[in-house]
C-alpha positions, -999 to +999 in steps of 0.1 A: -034-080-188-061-055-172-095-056-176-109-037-210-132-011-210-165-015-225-200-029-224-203-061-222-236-082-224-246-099-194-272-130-185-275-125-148-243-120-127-220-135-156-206-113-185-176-122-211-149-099-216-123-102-243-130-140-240-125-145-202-158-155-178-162-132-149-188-140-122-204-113-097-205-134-064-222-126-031-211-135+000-230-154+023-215-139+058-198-107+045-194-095+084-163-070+076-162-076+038-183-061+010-211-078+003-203-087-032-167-097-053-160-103-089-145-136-099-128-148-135-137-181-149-116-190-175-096-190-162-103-193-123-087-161-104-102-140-075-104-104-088-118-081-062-143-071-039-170-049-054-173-018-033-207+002-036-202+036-046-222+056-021-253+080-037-252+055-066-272+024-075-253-008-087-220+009-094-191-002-074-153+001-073-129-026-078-089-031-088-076-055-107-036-058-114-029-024-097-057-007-118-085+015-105-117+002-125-158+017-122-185-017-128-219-002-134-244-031-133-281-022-157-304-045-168-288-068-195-254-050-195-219-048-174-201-012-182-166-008-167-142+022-167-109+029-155-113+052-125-089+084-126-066+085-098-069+121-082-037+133-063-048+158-028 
């Protein structure tokens, strides 16, 4: 089951989504790594590393189960959208 679109409340890095706890981490050496990864509480899986989308403040890429997904981070909320895959 994917993640689901939408805007979801969120106190600090933590936000619920269709019941399931996800977690914004931060690494503490990233060296070759991004600097921050999404996690899922409940229950307890590593979901991705959160890559920054260049030109644009806290919004970053990640995938989850083969699926191309946008995380926008503002003040109080977590927005996430499927990113459209674009064949060259």
């Amino acid at each position: 089951m994917g993640i689901i679109e939408g805007k979801y409340p969120a106190e600090g890095n933590t936000f619920m989504c269709e019941g399931r706890k996800f977690v914004i981490k931060e690494r503490k050496q990233p060296k070759d790594k991004p600097k921050h990864y999404l996690i899922m509480l409940t229950p307890f899986q590593y979901v991705s590393s959160l890559f920054p989308v260049m030109g644009e403040e806290e919004v970053y890429h990640f995938d989850f189960e083969r699926e191309l997904y946008r995380l926008r981070l503002k003040t109080g909320i977590v927005e996430i959208g499927k990113v459209e895959q674009v064949d060259l």
